[in-house]
C-alpha atoms as a printed R data frame, in Angstrom:
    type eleno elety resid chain resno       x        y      z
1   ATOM     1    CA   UNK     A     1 -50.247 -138.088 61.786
2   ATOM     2    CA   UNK     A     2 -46.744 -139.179 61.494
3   ATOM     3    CA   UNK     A     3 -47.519 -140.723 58.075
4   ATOM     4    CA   UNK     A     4 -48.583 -137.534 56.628
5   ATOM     5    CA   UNK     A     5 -46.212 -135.921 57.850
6   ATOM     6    CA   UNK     A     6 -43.116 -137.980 56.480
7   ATOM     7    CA   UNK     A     7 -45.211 -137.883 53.104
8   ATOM     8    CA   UNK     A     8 -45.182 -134.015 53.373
9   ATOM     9    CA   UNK     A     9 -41.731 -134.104 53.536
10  ATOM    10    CA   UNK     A    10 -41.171 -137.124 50.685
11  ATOM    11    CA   UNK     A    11 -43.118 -134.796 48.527
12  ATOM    12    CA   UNK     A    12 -41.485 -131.649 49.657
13  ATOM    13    CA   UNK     A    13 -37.985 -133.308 48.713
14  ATOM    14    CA   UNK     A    14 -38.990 -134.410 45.565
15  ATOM    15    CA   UNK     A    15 -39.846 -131.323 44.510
16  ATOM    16    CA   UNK     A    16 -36.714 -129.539 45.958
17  ATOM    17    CA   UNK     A    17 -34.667 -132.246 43.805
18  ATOM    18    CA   UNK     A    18 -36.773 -131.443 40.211
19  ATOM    19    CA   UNK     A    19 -35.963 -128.176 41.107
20  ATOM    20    CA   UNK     A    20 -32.205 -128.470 41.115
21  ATOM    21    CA   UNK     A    21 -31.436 -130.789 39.111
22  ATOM    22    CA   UNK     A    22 -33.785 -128.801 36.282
23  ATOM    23    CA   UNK     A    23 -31.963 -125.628 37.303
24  ATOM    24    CA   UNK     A    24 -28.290 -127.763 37.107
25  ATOM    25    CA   UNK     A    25 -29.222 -130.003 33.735
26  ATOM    26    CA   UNK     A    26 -28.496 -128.233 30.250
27  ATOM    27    CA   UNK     A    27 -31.182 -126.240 28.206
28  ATOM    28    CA   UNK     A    28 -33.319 -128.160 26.563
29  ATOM    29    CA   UNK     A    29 -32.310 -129.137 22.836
30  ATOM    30    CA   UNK     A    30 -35.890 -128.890 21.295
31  ATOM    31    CA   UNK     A    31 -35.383 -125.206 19.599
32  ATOM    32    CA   UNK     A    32 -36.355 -125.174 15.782
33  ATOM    33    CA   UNK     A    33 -35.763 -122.741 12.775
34  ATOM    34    CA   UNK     A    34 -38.502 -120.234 12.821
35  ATOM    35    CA   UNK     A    35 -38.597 -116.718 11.231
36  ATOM    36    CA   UNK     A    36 -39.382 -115.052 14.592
37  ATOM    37    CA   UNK     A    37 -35.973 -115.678 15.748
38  ATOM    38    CA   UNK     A    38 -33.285 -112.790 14.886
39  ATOM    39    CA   UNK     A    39 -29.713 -113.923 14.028
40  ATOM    40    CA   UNK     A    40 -28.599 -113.068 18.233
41  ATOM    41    CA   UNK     A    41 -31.151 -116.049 18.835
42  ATOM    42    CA   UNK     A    42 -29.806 -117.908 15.690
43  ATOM    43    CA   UNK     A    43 -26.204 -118.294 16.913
44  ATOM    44    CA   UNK     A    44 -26.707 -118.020 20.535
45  ATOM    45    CA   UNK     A    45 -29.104 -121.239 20.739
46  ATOM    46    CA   UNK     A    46 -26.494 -123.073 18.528
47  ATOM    47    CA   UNK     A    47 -23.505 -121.738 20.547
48  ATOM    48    CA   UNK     A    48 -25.264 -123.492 23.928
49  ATOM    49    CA   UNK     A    49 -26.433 -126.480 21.865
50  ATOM    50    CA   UNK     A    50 -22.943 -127.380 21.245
51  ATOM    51    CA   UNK     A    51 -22.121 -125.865 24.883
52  ATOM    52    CA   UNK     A    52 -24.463 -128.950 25.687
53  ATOM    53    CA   UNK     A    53 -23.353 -131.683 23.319
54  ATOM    54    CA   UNK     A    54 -24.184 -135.127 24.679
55  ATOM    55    CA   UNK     A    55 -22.555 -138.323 23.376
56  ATOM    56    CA   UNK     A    56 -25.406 -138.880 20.935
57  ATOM    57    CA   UNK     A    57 -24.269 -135.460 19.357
58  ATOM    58    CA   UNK     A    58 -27.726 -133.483 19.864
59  ATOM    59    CA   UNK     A    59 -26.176 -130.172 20.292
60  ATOM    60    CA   UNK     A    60 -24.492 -131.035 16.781
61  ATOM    61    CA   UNK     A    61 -28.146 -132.243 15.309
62  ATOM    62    CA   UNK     A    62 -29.881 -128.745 16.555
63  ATOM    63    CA   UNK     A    63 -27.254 -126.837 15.270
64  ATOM    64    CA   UNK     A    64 -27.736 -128.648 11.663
65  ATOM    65    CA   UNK     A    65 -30.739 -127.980 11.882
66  ATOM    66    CA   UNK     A    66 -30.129 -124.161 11.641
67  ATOM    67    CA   UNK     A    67 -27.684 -124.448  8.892
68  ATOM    68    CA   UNK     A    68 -29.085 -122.796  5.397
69  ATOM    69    CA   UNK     A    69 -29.950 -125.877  3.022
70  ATOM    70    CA   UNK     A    70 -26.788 -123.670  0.967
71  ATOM    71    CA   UNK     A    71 -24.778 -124.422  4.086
72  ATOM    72    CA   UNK     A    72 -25.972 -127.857  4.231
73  ATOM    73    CA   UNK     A    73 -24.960 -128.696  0.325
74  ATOM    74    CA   UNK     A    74 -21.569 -127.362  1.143
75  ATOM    75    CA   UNK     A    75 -21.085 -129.506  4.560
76  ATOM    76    CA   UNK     A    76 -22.573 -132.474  3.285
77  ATOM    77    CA   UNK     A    77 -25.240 -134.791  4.842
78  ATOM    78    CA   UNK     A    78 -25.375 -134.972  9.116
79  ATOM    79    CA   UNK     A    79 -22.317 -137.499  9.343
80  ATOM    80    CA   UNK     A    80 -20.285 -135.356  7.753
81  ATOM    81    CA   UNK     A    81 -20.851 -132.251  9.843
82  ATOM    82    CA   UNK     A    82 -20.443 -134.017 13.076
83  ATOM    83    CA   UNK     A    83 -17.415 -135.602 11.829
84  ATOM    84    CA   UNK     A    84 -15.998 -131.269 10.709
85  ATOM    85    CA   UNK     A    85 -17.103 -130.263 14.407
86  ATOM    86    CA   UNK     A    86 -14.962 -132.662 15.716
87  ATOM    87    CA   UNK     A    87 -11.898 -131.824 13.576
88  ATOM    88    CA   UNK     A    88  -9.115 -129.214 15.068
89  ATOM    89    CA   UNK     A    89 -10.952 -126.340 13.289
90  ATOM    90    CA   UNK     A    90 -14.336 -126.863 15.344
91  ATOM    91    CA   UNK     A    91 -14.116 -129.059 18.613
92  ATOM    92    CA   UNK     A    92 -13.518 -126.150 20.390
93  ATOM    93    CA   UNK     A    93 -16.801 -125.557 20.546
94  ATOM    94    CA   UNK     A    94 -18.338 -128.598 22.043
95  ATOM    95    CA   UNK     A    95 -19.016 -128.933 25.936
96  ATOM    96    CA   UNK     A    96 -16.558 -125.355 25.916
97  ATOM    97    CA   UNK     A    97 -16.809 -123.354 29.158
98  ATOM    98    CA   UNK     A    98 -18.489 -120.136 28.268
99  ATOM    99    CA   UNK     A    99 -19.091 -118.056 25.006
100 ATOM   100    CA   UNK     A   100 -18.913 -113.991 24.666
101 ATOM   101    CA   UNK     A   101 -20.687 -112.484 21.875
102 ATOM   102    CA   UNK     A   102 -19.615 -109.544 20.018
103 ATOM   103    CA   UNK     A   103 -22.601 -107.491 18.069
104 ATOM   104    CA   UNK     A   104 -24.360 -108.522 15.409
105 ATOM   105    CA   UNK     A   105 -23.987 -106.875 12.217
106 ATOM   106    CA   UNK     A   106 -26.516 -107.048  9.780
107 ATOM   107    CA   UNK     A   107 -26.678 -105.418  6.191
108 ATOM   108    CA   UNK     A   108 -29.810 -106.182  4.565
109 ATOM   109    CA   UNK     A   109 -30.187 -110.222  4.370
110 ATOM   110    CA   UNK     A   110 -27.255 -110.923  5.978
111 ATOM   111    CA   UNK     A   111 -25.723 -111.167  9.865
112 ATOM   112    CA   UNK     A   112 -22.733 -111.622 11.222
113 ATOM   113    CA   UNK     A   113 -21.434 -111.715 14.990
114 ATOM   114    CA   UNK     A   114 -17.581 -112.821 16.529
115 ATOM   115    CA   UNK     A   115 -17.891 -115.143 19.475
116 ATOM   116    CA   UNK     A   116 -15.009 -116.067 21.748
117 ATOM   117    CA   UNK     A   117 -15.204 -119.468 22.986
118 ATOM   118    CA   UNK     A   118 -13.277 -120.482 26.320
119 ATOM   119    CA   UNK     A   119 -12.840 -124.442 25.872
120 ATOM   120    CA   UNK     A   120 -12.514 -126.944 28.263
121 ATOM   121    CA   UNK     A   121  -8.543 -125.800 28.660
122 ATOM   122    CA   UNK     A   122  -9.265 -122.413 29.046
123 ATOM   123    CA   UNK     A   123  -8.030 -121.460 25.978
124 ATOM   124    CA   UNK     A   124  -9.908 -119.128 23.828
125 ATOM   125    CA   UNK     A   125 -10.876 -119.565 20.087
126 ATOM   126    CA   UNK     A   126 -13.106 -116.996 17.577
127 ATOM   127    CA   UNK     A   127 -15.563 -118.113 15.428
128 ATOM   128    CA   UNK     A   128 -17.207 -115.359 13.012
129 ATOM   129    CA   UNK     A   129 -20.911 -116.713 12.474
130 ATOM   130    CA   UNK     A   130 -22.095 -115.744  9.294
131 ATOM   131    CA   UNK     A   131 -26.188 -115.711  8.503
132 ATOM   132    CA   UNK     A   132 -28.491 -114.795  5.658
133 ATOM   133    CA   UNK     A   133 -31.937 -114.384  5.784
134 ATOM   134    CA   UNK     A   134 -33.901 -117.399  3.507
135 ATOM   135    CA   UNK     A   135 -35.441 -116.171  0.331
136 ATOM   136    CA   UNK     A   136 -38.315 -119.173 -0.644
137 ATOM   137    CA   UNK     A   137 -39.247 -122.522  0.019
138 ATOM   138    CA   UNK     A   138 -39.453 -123.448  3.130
139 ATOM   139    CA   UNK     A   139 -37.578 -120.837  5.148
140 ATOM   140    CA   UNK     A   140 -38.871 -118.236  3.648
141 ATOM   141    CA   UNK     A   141 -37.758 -115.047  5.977
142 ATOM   142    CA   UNK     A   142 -35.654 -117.379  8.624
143 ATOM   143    CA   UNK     A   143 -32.077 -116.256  9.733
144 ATOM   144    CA   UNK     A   144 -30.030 -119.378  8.907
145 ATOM   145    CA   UNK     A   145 -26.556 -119.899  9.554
146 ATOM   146    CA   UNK     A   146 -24.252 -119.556  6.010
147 ATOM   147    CA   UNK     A   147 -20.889 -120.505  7.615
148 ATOM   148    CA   UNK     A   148 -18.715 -120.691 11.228
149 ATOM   149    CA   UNK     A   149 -15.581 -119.469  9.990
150 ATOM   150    CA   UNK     A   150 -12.747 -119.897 12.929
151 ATOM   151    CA   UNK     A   151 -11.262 -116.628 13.545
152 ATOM   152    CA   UNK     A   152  -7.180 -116.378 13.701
153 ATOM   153    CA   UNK     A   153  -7.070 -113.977 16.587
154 ATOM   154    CA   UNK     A   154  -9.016 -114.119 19.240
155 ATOM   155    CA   UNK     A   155 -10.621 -110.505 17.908
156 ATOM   156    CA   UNK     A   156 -11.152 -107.282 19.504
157 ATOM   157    CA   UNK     A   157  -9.639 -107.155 22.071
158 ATOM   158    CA   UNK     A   158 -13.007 -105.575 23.781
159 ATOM   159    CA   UNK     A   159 -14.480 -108.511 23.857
160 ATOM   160    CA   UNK     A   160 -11.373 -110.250 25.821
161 ATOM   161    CA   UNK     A   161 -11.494 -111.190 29.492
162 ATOM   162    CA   UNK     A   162  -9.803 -107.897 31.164
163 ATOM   163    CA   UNK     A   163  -6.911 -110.037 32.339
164 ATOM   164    CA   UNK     A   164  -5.938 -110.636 29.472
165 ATOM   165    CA   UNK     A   165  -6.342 -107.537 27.977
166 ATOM   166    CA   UNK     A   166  -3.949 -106.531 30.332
167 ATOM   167    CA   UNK     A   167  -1.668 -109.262 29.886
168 ATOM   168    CA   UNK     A   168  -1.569 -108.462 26.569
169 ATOM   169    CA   UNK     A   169  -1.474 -104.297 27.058
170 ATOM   170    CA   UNK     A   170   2.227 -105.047 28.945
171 ATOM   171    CA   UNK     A   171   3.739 -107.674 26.610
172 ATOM   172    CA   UNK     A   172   6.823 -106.375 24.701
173 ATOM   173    CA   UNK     A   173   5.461 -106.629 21.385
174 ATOM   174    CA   UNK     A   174   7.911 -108.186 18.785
């Protein structure tokens, strides 16, 4: 009897353990182009793939992998991307703290939506994600990303953290 019950209890902890350490690890990086997925999914799965970045850059890989082949001619092969989202423009983004989205905008093939990034500092960057809808070949009708274009100003101010709205509300301006 006490056998089964201490291999209740061996299975009972095993389970509780897959259960948090599933709930604690990152979102899987297995997500794929695919035309069901409207430019809010587009950016937001790339936004926590390079949330999730690992040292063998797979948050960087997924996120490639939704880049327009236009995008892709224009960034260059994989090396070269990972080697952009690591320069002072970009690494912002990977392993940052948290993301707010602004809307998306869309006008007929195209999408666009500001996120604020807070990076491992704290400090907050804007990225303008700009899609287009694939015309042909083989992503026909899929919302691909056309550019990340870093923002100057942290944008609307709607989409700050209220603190710093704030802050920023009873600043002498000058």
């Amino acid at each position: 009897m006490e056998q089964l019950l201490i291999r209740h209890l061996a299975g009972l902890s095993l389970a509780i353990l897959a259960t948090l350490s599933t709930a604690a690890s990152p979102q899987p990086l297995d997500h794929m182009p695919s035309p069901e997925l409207d430019p809010s999914a587009v950016v937001r799965i790339q936004v926590e793939a390079l949330r999730n970045n690992s040292q063998l850059n797979e948050g960087i890989v997924l996120t490639y992998n939704f880049a327009s082949p236009a995008n892709k001619g224009f960034t260059g092969p994989l090396n070269r991307f990972i080697a952009m989202l690591n320069s002072a423009s970009y690494k912002q983004l990977l392993n940052h703290r948290s993301a707010r989205y602004g809307p998306v905008v869309v006008s007929d093939r195209e999408a666009r939506q500001i996120v604020i990034i807070t990076d491992m500092e704290g400090e907050l960057s804007a990225y303008q994600w700009v899609l287009e809808r694939q015309s042909g070949g083989k992503f026909n009708n899929y919302w691909m990303t056309a550019a990340v274009i870093p923002v100057k100003r942290p944008a609307q101010p709607e989409f700050l953290p209220a603190s710093i709205r704030q802050q920023r509300a009873s600043s002498p301006r000058g």
